[in-house]
C-alpha positions in Angstrom: 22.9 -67.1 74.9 23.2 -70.7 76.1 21.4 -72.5 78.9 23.4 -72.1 80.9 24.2 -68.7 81.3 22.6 -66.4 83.4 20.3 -63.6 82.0 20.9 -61.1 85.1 24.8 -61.3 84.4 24.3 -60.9 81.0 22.2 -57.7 82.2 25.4 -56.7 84.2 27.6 -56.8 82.1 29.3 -54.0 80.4 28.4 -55.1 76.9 24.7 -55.2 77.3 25.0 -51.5 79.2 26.3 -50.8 75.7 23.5 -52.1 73.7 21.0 -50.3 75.9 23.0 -47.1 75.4 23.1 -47.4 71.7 19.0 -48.6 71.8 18.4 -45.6 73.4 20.4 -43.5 71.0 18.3 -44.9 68.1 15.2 -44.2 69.4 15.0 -40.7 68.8 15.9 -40.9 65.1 13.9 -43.9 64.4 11.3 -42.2 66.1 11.8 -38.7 63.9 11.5 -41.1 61.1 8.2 -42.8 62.3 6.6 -39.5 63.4 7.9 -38.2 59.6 6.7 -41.2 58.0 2.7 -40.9 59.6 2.6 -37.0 58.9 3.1 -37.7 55.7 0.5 -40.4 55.6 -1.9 -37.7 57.4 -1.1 -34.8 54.7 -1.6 -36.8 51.6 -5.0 -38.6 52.6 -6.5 -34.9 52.2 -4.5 -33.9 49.8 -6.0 -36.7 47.2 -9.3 -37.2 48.4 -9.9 -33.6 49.2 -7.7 -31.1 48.2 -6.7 -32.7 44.8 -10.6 -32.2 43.1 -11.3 -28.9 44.2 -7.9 -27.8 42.6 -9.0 -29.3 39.5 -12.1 -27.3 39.6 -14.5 -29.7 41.2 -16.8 -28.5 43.8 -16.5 -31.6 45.9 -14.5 -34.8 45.3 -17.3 -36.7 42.7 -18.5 -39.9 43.5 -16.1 -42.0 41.3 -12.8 -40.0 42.4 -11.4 -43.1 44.7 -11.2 -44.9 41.3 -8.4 -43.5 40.0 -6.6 -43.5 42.9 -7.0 -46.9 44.2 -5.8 -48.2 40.7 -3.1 -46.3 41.2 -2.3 -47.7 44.3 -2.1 -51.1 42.6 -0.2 -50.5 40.1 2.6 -49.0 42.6 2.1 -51.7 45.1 2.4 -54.2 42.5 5.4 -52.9 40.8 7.3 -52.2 44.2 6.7 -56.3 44.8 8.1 -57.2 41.4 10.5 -55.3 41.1 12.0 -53.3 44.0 14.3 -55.8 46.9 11.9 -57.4 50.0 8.4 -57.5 48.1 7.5 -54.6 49.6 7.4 -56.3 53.3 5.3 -59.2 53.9 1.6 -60.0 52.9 -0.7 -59.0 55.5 -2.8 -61.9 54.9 -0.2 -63.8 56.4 -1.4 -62.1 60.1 0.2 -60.2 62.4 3.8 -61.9 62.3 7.2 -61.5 62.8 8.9 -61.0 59.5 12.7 -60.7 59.8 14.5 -57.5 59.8 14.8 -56.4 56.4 18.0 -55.5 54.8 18.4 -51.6 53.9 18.1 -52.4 50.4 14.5 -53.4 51.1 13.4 -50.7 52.6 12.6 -48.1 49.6 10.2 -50.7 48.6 8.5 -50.8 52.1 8.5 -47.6 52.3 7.3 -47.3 48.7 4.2 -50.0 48.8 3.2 -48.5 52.4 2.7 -44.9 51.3 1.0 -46.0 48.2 -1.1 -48.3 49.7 -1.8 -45.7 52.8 -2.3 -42.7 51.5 -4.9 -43.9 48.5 -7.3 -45.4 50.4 -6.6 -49.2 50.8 -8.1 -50.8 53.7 -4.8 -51.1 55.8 -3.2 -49.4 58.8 0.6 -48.0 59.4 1.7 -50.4 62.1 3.6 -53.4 60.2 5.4 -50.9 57.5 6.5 -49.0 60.5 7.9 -52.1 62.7 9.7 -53.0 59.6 10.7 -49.6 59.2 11.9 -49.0 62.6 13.8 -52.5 62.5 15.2 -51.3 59.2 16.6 -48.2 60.1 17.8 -49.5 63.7 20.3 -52.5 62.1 21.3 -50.2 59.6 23.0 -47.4 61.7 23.7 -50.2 64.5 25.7 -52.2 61.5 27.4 -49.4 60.5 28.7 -48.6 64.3 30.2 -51.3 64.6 30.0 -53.9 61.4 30.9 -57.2 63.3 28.0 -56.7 65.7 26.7 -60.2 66.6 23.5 -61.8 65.7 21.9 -61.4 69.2 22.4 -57.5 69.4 21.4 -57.5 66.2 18.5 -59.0 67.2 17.8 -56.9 69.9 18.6 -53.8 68.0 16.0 -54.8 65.4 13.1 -55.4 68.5 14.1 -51.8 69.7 14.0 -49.9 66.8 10.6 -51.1 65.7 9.5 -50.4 69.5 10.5 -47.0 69.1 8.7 -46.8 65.9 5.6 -48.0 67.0 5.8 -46.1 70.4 2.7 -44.1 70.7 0.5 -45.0 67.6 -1.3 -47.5 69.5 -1.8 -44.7 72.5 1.2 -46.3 74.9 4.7 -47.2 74.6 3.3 -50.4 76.8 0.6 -51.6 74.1 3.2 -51.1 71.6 5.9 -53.4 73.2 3.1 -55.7 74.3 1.9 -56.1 70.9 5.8 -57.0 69.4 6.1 -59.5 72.4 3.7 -61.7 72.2 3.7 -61.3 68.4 7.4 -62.5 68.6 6.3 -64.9 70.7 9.3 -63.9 73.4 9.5 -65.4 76.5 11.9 -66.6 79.7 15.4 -65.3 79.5 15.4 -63.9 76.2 12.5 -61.7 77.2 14.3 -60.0 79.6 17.2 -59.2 77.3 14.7 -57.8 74.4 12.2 -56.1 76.9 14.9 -53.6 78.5 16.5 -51.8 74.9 12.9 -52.1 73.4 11.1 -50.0 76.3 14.0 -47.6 76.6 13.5 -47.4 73.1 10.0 -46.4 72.9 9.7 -44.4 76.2 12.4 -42.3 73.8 10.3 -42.8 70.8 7.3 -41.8 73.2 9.1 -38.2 73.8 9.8 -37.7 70.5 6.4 -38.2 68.8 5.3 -35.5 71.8 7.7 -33.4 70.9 7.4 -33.2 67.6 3.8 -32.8 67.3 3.9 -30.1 69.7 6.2 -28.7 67.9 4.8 -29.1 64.8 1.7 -28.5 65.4 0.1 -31.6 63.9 -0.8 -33.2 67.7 0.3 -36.8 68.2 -0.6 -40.0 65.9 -1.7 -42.1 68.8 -5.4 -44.3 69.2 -7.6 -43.1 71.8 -11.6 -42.9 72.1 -11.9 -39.6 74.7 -15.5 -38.4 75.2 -17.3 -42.1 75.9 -20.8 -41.9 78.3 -19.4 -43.6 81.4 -19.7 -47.8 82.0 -20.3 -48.2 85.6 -20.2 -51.7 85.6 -21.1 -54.9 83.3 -24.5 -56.7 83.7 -25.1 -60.3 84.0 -26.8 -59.5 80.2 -24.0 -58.2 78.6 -21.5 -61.5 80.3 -24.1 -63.5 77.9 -23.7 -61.1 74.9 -19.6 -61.5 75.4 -20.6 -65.1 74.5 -22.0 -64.6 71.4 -19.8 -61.5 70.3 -16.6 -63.7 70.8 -18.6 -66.3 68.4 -19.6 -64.1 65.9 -16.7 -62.4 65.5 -14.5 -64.9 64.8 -16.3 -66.5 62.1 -16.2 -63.2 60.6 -12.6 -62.5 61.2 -12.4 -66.1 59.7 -14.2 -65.3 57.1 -12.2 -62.3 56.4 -8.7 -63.9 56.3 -10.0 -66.7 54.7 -10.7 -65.3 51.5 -7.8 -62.9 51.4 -5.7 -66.6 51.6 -8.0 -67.5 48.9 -7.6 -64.8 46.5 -3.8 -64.1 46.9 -2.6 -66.9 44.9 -4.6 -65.8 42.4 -3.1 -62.4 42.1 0.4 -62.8 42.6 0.4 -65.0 39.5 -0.9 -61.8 37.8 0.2 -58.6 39.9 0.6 -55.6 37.9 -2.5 -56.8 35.9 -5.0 -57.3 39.1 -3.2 -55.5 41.7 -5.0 -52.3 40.2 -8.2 -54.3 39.0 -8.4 -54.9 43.3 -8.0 -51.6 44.0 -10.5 -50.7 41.9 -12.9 -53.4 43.3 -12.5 -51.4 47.3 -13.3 -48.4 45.2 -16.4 -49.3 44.2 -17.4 -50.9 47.1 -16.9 -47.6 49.1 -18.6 -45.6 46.3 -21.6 -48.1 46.8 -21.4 -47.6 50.4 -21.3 -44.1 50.0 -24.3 -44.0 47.6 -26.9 -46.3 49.4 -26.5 -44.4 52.9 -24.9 -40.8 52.3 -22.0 -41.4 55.0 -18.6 -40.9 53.0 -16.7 -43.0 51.3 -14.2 -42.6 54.0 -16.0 -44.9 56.1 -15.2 -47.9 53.8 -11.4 -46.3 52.5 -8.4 -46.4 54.9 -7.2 -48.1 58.2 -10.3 -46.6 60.2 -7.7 -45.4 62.4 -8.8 -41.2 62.2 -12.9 -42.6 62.1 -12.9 -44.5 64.6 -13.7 -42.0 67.0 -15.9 -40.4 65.3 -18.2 -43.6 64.5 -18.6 -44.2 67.9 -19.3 -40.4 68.6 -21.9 -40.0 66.2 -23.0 -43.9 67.1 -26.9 -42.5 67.0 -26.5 -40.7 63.2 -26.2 -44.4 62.2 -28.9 -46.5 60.9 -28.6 -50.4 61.9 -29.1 -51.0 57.8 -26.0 -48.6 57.2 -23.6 -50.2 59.6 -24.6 -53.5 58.2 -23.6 -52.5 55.0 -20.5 -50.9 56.0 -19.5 -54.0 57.6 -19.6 -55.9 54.5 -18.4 -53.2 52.3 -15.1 -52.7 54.8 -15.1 -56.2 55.7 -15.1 -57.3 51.7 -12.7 -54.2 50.9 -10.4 -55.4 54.7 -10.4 -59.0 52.9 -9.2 -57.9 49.3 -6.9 -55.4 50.5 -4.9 -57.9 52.9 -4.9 -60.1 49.5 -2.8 -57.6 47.4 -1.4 -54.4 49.3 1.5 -54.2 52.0 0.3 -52.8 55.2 -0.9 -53.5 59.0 -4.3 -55.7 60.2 -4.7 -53.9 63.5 -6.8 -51.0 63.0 -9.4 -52.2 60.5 -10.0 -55.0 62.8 -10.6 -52.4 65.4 -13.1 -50.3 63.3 -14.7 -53.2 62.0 -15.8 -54.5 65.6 -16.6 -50.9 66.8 -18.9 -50.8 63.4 -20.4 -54.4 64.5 -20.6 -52.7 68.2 -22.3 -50.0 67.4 -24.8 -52.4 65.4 -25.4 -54.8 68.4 -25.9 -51.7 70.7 -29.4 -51.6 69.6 -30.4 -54.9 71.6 -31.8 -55.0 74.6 -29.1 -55.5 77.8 -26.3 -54.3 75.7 -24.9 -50.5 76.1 -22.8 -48.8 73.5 -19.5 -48.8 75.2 -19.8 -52.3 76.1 -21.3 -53.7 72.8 -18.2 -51.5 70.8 -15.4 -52.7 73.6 -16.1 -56.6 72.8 -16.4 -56.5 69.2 -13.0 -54.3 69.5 -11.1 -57.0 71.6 -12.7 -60.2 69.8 -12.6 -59.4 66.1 -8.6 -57.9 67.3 -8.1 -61.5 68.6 -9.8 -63.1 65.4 -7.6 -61.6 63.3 -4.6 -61.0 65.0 -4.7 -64.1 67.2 -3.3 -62.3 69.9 -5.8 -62.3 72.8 -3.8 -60.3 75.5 -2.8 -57.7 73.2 -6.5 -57.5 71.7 -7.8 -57.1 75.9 -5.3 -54.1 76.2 -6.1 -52.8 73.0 -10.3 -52.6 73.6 -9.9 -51.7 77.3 -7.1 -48.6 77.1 -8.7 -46.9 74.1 -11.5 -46.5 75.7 -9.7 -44.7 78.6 -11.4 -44.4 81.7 -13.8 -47.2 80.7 -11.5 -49.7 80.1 -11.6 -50.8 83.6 -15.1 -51.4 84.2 -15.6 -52.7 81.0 -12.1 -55.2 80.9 -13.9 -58.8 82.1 -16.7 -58.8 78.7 -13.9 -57.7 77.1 -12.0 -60.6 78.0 -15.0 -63.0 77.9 -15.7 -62.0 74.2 -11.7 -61.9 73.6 -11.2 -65.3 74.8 -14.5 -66.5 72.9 -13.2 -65.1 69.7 -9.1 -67.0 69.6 -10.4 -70.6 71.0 -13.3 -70.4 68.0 -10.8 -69.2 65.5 -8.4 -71.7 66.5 -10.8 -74.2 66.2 -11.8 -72.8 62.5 -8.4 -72.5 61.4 -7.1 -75.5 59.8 -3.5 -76.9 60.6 -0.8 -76.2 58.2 -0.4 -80.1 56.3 3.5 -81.5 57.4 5.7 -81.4 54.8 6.4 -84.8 53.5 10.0 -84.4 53.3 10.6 -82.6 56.2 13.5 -83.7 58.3 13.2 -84.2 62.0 14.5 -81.5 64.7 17.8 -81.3 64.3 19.3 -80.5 68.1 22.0 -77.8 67.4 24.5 -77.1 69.8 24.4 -73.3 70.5 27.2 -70.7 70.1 28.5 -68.5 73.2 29.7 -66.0 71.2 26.7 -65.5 69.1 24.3 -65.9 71.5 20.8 -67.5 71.4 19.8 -66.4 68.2 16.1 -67.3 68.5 13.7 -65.1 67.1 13.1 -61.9 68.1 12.7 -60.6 64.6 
């Protein structure tokens, strides 16, 4: 699309009808895919942790059973990078980031890395193997109606299938498109020409994953915290805790994605050796965990994404020592797993904050929902360095809340991205790097910034 062409005609025209007919054709499938993709995620968490010892005639899963399995999940991780097409998506450590659409051949080894990583505990949620996925899958069957396809629907058919993907997991089609957006960085014209196929897309996608898990019986895989004591309104206390959560939390989220940065390097050089030797590291650190203060293991293992409502829930079972030590043990085993595994950042982030929330709950002026709903939004922005998405995120979870609690959220959120930005050094120029070279754009193909 050049400058000089008119969005609003473009969105009259009878070609751009066409796309948003064929985006909304590919969001039920992609969706079906998605839904498909996180039951099976949700069956074989049990099935290994749970089900798996007791068929082998243990009473209970012992201690040392995530071991074996978070090897596991390093050797298959490692060996999908190595040796399967697309290194098994991109690094997490990298942030939340668009990462091109991938080529069908790369998607067995998305698929491959995500499952593996998922389903055997490593400290990473669904979201980015799904976006991938849903771009995937979207270009693939887009491609093969029509092969010559130009770049810019391509584009757009990538942006739609990964916002049908995505449509409810984070409990709204909205925060699901919000969350590509201002990831993608979209804006002016070409906002309007992603925005429409991507929404039609996932208000599809949304009917789907309720339709299947009605029909299926297995509910629907969205984010939501139901059951809160109700915020009436914030305090002139808790504005002045939103100050220092914002603070602290991006240190830590610093912290965090600093040494996952550090220790990368490290392990590519060596993957199928320390991939496993990683895995078994977030082991033990959940087994410690696990040990010292008689929660489960759980608490440490996995996106956080099913506990999260239950840690704030049973918020008073909790011992300030315990959460302390789950927030280093998930915050070390957050760290090592964005270092080596394939997966999303989003919802340990938000677990980790509603862990440092219900910590900070305990001091005086600060009430549970309000201490959990600014950690959520400003360790979200710390590591995500996306401060709208992180205010949705903390404020609609918490459902009827959200509202009265939605300025210390943003307080905190804001905090939390102008300290990180301040802690995050720039990327050096490259020496050699030529100057920007002014490109005159093509009218057929369209402007074919990024939307990917």
């Amino acid at each position: 699309m050049t400058a000089s062409e008119d969005p609003r005609a473009l969105v009259r025209s009878r070609k751009y009808v066409g796309l948003l007919l064929l985006s909304a054709l590919l969001g039920a499938p992609v969706a079906a895919v998605a839904y498909g993709f996180l039951a099976l995620v949700n069956y074989l968490q049990p099935a290994l942790f749970i089900r798996l010892p007791v068929g082998m005639g243990f009473h209970t899963a012992p201690a040392w059973w995530p071991v074996p399995l978070l090897a596991m999940a390093g050797l298959f991780v490692a060996l999908a990078i190595r040796y399967l097409p697309g290194t098994g998506g991109h690094s997490p450590a990298d942030g939340f980031k668009p990462a091109g659409t991938p080529a069908p051949a790369d998607l067995p080894g998305i698929v491959l890395a995500a499952l593996a990583s998922l389903c055997l505990g490593v400290v990473l949620g669904p979201e980015a193997p799904l976006i991938m996925l849903g771009a995937g899958l979207a270009v693939l069957a887009g491609r093969l109606a029509r092969r010559d396809m130009p770049e810019q629907a391509v584009a757009v058919i990538a942006a739609a299938g990964s916002f049908a993907a995505v449509s409810t997991l984070l409990g709204s089609p909205i925060l699901g498109a919000f969350l590509l957006m201002e990831a993608s960085g979209l804006g002016g014209a070409m906002l309007i020409l992603v925005l429409l196929p991507g929404l039609l897309a996932a208000g599809i996608g949304a009917l789907i994953f309720v339709g299947l898990g009605s029909w299926t019986g297995l509910g629907a895989f969205s984010l939501s915290i139901p059951g809160l004591p109700p915020f009436t309104h914030p305090s002139l206390a808790e504005f002045g805790w939103a100050l220092a959560i914002g603070f602290a939390a991006a240190f830590l989220g610093t912290g965090i994605r600093r040494l996952a940065q550090l220790v990368r390097p490290h392990i590519e050089r060596r993957a199928i050796i320390l991939t496993p030797l990683v895995g078994i590291v977030i082991a033990v650190l959940a087994i410690g965990y696990a040990e010292i203060t008689g929660k489960s293991s759980s608490d440490v293992l996995f996106s956080g994404q099913s506990a999260l409502s239950s840690l704030i829930k049973n918020a008073s079972s909790y011992s300030v020592a315990a959460l302390v030590l789950l927030l280093v043990c998930k915050g070390l085993g957050y760290s090592l797993s964005l270092s080596a595994f394939r997966g999303g950042p989003v919802f340990p982030s938000l677990f980790l904050g509603a862990a440092a929330g219900v910590a900070l709950s305990h001091l005086p002026g600060l009430s549970v929902v309000a201490a959990v709903a600014m950690s959520m939004g400003a360790m979200c922005a710390s590591m995500l360095m996306l401060p709208l998405t992180s205010v949705m995120l903390a404020t609609l979870l918490l459902l009827s809340d959200g509202i009265a609690v939605m300025p210390l959220v943003i307080v905190s959120t804001v905090v939390a991205y102008v300290v990180t930005a301040r802690l995050t050094p720039r990327p050096a120029p490259a020496a050699d790097q030529p100057g920007p070279e002014v490109v005159e754009a093509d009218p057929e193909a369209g402007d074919r910034g990024g939307t990917r």
